[in-house]
SEVEX-976353 format. One record per atom (N, C-alpha, C): residue number from 0; atom name; y, x, z. Coordinates in pm, 1 decimal. Atoms other than C-alpha are relative to their C-alpha. Example, Ala and Ser with C-alpha at 12.3 -4.5 7.8 and 13.67 -1.06 7.14 Angstrom:
! residues 2
+------+------+----------+----------+----------+
| resi | name |        Y |        X |        Z |
+------+------+----------+----------+----------+
|    0 |    N |   -119.0 |     89.0 |      0.0 |
|    0 |   CA |   -450.0 |   1230.0 |    780.0 |
|    0 |    C |    120.0 |     90.0 |      0.0 |
|    1 |    N |   -119.0 |    -82.0 |     -6.0 |
|    1 |   CA |   -106.0 |   1367.0 |    714.0 |
|    1 |    C |    109.0 |    -77.0 |     73.0 |
+------+------+----------+----------+----------+
***
This chain:
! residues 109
+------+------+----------+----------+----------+
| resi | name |        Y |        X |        Z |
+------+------+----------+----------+----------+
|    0 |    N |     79.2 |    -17.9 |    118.7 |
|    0 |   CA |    946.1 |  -1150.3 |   1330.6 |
|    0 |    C |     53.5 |    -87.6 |   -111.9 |
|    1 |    N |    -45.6 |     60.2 |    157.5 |
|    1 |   CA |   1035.6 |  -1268.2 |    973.5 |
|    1 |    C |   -129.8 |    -58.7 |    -51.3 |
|    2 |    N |     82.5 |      6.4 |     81.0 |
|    2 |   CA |    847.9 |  -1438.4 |    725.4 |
|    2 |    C |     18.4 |      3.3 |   -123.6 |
|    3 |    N |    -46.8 |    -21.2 |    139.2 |
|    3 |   CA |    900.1 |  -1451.2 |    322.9 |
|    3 |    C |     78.6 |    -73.6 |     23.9 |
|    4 |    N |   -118.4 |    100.6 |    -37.7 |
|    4 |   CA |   1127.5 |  -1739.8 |    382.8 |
|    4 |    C |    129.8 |     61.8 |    109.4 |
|    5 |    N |   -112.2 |    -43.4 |   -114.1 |
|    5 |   CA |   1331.2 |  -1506.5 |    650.3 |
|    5 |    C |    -32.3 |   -107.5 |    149.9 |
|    6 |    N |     11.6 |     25.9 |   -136.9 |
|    6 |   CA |   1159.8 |  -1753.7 |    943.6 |
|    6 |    C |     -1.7 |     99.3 |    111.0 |
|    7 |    N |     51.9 |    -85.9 |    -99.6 |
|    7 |   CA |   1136.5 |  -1584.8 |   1268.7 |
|    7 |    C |    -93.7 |   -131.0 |    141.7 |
|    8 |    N |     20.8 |    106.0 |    -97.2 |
|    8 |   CA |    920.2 |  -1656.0 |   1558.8 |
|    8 |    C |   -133.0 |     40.6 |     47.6 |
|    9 |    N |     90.1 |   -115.0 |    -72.1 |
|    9 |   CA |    590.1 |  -1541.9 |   1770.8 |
|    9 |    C |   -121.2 |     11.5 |   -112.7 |
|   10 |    N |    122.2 |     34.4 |     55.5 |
|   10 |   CA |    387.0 |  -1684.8 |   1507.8 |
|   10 |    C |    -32.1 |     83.1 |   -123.8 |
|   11 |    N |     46.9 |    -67.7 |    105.7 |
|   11 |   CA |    431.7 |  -1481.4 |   1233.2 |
|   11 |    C |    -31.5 |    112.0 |    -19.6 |
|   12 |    N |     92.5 |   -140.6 |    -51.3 |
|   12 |   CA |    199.1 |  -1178.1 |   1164.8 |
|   12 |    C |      4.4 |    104.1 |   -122.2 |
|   13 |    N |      2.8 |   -108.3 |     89.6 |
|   13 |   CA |    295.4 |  -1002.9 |    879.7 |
|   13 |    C |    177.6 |      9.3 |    -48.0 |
|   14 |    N |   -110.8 |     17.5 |     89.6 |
|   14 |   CA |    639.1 |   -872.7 |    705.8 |
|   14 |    C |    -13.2 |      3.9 |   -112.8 |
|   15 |    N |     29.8 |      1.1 |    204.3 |
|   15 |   CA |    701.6 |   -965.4 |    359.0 |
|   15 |    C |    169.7 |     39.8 |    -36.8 |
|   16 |    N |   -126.5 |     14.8 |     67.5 |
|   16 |   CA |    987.8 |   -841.3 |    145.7 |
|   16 |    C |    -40.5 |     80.9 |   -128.4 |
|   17 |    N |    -25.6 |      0.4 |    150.5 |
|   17 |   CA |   1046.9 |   -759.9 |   -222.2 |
|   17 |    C |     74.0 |    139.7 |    -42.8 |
|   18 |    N |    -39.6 |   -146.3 |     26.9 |
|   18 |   CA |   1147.4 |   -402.5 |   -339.8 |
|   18 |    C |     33.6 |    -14.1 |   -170.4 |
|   19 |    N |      4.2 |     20.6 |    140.6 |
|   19 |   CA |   1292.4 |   -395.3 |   -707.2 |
|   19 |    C |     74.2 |    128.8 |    -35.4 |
|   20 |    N |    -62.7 |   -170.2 |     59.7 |
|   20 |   CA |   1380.0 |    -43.0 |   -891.8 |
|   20 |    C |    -71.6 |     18.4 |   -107.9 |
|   21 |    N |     95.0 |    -34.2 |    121.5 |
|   21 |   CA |   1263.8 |    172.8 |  -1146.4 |
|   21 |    C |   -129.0 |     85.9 |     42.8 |
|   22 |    N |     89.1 |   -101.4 |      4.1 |
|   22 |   CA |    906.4 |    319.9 |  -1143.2 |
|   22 |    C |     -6.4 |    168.2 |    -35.4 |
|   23 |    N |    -52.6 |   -143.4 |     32.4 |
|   23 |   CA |    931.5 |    712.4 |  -1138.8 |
|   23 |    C |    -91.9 |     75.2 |      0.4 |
|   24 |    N |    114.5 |   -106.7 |    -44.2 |
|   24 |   CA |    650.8 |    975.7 |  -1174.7 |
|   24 |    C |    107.7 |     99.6 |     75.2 |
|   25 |    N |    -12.5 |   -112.7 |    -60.7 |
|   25 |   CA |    670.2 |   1231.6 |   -918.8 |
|   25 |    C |      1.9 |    139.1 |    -68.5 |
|   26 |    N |    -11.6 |   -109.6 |    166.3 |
|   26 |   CA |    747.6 |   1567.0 |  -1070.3 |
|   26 |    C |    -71.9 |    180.3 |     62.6 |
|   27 |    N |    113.3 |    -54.7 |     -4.4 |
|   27 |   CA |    472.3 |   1733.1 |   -933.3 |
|   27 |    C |    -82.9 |     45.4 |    -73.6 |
|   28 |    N |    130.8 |      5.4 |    118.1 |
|   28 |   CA |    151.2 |   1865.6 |  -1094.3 |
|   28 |    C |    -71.6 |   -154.2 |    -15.0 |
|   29 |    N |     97.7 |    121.1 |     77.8 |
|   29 |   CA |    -37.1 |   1512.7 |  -1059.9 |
|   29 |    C |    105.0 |   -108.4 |    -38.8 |
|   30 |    N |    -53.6 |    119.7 |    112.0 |
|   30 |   CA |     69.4 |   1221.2 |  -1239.7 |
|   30 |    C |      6.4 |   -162.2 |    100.0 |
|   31 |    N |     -8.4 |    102.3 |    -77.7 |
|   31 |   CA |    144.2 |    990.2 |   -949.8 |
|   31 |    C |    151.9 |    -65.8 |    -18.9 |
|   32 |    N |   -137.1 |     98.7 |     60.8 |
|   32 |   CA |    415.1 |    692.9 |   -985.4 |
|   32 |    C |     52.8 |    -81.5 |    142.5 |
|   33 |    N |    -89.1 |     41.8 |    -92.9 |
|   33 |   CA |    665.6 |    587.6 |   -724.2 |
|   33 |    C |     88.7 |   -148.9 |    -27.8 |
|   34 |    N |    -97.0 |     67.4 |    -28.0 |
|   34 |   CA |    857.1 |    299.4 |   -628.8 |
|   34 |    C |     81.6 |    -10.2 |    115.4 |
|   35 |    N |    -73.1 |    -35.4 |    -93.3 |
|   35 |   CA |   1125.5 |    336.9 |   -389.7 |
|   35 |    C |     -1.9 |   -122.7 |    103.2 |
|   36 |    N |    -58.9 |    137.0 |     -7.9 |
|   36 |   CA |   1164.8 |     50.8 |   -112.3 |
|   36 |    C |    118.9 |     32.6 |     83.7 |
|   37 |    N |   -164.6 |    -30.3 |    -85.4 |
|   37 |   CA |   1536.5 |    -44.3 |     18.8 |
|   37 |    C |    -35.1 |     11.6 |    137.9 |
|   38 |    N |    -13.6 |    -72.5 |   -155.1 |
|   38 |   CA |   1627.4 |    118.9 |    358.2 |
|   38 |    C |    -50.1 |   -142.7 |     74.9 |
|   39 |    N |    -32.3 |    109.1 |    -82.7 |
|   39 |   CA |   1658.1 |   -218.1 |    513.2 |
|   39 |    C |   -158.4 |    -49.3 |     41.8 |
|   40 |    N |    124.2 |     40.7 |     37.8 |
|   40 |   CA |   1302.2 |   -305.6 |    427.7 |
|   40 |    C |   -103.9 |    111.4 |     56.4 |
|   41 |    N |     77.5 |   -165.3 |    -75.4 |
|   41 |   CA |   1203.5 |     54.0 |    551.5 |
|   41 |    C |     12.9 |    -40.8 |    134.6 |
|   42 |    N |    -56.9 |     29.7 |   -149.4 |
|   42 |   CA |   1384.6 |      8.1 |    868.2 |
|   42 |    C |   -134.1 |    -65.8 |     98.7 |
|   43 |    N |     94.5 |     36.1 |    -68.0 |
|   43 |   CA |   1165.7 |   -242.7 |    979.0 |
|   43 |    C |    -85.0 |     -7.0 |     -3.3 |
|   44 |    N |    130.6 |     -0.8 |     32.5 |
|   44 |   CA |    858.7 |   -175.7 |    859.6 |
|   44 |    C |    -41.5 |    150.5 |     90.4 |
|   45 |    N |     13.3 |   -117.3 |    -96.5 |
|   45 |   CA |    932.2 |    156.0 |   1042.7 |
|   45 |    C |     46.8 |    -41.2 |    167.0 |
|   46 |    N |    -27.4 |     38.0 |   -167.1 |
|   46 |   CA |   1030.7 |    -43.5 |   1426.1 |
|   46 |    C |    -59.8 |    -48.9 |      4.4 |
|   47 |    N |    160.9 |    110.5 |    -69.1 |
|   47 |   CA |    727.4 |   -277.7 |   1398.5 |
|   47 |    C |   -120.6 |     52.9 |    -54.8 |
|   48 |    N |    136.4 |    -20.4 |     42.5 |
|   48 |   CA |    431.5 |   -143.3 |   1252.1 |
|   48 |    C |    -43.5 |    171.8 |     93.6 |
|   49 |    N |     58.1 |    -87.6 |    -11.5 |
|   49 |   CA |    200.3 |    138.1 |   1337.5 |
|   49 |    C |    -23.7 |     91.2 |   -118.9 |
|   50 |    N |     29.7 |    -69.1 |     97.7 |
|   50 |   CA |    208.4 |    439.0 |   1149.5 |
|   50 |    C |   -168.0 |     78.2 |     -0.7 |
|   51 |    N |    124.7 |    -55.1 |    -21.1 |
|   51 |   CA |   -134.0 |    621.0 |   1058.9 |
|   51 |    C |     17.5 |    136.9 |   -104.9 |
|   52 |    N |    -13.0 |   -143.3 |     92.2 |
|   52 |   CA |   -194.4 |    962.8 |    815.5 |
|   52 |    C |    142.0 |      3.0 |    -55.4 |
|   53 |    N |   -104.8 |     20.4 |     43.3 |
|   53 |   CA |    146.0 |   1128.5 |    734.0 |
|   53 |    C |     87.6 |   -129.9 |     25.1 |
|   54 |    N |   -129.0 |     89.7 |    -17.1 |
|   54 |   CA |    330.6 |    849.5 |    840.8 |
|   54 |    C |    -15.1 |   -150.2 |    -65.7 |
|   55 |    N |     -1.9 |    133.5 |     99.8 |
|   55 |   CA |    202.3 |    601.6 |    590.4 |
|   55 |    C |    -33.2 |   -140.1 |     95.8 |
|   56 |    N |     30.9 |    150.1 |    -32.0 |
|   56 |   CA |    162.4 |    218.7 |    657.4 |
|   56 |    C |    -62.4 |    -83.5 |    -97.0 |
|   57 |    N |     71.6 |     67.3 |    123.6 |
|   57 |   CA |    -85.2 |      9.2 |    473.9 |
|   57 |    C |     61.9 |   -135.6 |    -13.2 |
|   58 |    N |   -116.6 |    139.6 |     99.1 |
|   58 |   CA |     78.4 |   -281.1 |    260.7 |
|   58 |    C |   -151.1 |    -32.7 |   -124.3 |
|   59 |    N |     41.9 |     68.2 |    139.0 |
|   59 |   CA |    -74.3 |   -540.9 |     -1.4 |
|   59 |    C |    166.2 |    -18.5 |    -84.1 |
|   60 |    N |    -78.5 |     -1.0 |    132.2 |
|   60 |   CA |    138.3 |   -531.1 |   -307.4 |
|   60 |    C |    -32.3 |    -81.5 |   -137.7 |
|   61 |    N |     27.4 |     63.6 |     92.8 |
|   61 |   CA |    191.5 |   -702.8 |   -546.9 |
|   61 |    C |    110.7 |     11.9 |   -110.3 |
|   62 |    N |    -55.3 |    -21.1 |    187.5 |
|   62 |   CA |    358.2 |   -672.8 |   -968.5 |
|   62 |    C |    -43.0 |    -59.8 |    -75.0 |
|   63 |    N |     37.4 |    114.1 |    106.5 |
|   63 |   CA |    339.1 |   -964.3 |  -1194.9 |
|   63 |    C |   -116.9 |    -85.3 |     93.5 |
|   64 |    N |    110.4 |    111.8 |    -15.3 |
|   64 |   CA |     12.8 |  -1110.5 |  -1128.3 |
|   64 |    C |   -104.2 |     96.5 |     39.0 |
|   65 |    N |     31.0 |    -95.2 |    -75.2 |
|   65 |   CA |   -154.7 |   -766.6 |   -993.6 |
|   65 |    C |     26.2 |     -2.3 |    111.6 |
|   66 |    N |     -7.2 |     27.3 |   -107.7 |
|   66 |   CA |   -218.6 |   -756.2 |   -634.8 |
|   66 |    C |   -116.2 |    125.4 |     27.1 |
|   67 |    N |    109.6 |    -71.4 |    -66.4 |
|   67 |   CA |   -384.6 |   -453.0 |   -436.4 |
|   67 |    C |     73.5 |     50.5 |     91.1 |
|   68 |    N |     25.0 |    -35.1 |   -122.6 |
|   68 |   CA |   -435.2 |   -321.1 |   -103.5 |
|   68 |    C |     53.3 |    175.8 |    -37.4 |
|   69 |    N |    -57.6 |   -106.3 |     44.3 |
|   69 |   CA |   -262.9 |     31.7 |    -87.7 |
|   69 |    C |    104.1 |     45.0 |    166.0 |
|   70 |    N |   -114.2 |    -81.3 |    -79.8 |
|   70 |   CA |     -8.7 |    246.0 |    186.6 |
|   70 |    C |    128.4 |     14.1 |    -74.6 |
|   71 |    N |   -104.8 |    -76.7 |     83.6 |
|   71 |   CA |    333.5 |    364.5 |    147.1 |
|   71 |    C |     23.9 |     33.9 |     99.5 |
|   72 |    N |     39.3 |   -105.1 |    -81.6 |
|   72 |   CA |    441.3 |    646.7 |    273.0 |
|   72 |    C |    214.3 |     15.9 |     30.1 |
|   73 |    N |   -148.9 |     -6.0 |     -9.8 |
|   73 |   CA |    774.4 |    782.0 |    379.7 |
|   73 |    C |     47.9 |     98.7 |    -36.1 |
|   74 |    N |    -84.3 |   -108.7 |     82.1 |
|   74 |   CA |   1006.6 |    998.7 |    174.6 |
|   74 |    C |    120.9 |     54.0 |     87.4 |
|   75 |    N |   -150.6 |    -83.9 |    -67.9 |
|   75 |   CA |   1248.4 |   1232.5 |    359.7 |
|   75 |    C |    132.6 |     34.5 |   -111.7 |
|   76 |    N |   -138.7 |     -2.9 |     91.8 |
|   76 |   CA |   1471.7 |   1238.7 |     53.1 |
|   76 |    C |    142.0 |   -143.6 |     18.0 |
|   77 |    N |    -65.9 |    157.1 |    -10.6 |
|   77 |   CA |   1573.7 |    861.9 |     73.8 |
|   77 |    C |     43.8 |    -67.8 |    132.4 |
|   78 |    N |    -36.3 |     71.9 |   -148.9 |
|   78 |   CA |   1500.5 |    780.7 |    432.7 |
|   78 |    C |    -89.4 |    -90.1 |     18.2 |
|   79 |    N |    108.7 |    143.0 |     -7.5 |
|   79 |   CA |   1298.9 |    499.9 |    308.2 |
|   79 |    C |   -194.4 |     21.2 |      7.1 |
|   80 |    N |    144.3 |    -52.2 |     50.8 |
|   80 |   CA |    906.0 |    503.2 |    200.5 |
|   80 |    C |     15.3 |    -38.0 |   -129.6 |
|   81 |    N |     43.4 |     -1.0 |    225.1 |
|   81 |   CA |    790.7 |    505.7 |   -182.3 |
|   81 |    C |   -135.5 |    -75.5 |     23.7 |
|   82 |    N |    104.8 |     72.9 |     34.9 |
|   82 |   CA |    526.5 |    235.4 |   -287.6 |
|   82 |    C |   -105.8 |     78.3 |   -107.2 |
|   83 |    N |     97.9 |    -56.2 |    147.8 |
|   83 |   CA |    242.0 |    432.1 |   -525.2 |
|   83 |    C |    -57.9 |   -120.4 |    -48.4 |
|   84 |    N |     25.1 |    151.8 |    119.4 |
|   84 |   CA |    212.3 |    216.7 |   -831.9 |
|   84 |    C |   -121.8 |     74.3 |    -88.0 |
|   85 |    N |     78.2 |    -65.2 |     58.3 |
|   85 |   CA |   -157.4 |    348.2 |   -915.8 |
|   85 |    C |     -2.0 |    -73.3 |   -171.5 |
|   86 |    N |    -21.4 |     51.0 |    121.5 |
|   86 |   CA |   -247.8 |    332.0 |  -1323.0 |
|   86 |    C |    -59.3 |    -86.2 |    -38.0 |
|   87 |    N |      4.1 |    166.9 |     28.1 |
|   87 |   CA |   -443.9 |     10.5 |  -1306.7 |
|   87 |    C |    110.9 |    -72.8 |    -25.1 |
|   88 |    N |    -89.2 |     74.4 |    -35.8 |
|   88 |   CA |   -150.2 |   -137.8 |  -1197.5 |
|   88 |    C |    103.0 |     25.9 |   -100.6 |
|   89 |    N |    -72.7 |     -2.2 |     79.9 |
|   89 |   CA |     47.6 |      7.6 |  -1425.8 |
|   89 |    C |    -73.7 |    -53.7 |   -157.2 |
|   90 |    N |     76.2 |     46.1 |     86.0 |
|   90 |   CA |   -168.3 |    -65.3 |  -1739.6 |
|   90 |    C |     18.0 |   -153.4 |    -40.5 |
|   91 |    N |    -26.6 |    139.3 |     10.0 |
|   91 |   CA |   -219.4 |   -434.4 |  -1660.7 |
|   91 |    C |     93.1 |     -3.1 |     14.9 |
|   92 |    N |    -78.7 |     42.0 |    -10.0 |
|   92 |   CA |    123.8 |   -457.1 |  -1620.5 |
|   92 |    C |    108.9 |     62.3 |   -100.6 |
|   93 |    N |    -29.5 |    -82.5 |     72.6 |
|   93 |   CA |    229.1 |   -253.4 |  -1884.5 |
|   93 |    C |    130.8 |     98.4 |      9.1 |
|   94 |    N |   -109.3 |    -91.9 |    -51.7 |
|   94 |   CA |    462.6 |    -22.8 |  -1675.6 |
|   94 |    C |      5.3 |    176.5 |      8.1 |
|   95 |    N |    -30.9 |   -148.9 |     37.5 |
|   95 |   CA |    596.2 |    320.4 |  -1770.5 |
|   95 |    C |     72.3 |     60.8 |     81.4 |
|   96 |    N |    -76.2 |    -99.9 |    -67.7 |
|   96 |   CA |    803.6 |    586.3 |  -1640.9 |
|   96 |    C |    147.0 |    -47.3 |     -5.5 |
|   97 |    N |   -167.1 |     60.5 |    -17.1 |
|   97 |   CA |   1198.6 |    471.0 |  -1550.5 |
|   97 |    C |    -54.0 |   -171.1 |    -29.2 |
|   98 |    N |     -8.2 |    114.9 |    -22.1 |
|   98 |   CA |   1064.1 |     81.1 |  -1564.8 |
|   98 |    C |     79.5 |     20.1 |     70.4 |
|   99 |    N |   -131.3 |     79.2 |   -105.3 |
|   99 |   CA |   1295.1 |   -168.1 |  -1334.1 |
|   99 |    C |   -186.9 |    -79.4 |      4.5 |
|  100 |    N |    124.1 |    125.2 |    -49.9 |
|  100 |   CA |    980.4 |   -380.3 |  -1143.0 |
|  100 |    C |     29.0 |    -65.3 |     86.5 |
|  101 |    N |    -45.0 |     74.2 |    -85.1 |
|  101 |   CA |   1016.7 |   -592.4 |   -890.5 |
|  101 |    C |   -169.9 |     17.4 |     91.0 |
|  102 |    N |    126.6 |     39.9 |    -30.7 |
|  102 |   CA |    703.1 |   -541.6 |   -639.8 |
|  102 |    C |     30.7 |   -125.1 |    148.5 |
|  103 |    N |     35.4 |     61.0 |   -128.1 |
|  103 |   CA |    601.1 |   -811.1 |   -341.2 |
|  103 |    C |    -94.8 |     65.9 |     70.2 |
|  104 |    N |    106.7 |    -58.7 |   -111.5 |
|  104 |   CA |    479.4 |   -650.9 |      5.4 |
|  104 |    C |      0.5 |    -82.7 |    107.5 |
|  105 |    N |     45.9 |     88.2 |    -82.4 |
|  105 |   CA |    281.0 |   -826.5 |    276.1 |
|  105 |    C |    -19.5 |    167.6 |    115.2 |
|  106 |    N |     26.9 |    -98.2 |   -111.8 |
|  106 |   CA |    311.8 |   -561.9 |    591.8 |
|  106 |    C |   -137.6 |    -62.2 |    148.0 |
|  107 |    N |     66.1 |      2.8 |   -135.7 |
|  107 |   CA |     27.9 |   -675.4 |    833.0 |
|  107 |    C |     41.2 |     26.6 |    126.8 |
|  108 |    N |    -33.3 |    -16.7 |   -166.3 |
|  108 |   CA |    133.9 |   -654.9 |   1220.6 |
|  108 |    C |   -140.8 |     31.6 |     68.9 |
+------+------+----------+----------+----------+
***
């Protein structure tokens, strides 16, 4: 197990890592907003966790100084999962369509 620091060891109970890209609406009818996370970060969030509906895995997230409770799900285009950046989150953080963000995720075990 990892921790934000990259520790390992029995003790630690959640994965954390850092996803940074551009925000993308989906090009769908609804108006939902994506962030991609890297494979690597997929990987293991897909060999240790439990998946539940579609595949998703619930994650706290976090953007600037915004922090909420939320899933991400997994995209068969990428390989990886996509973070939904609902429009609170975008608002207070004043993030648009093609931003670059940087989010923090806490994966629960």
């Amino acid at each position: 197990m990892r921790d934000d620091a990259g520790a390992t060891g029995p003790g630690v109970a959640a994965i954390e890592g850092v996803a940074t890209g551009p925000v993308l609406r989906w090009s769908g009818d609804a108006a939902w907003y994506f962030l991609a996370l890297p494979v690597d970060l997929a990987d293991e969030i897909r060999a240790r966790t439990e998946h539940v509906g579609f595949g998703s895995v619930r994650v706290t997230a976090t953007i600037g100084s915004t922090s909420w409770s939320t899933s991400v799900f997994p995209d068969k285009e990428s390989g990886s999962y996509v973070l939904p950046v609902k429009a609170a989150v975008r608002r207070a953080e004043a993030i648009d369509d093609g931003d670059v963000v940087t989010a923090r995720l806490v994966v629960p075990l």
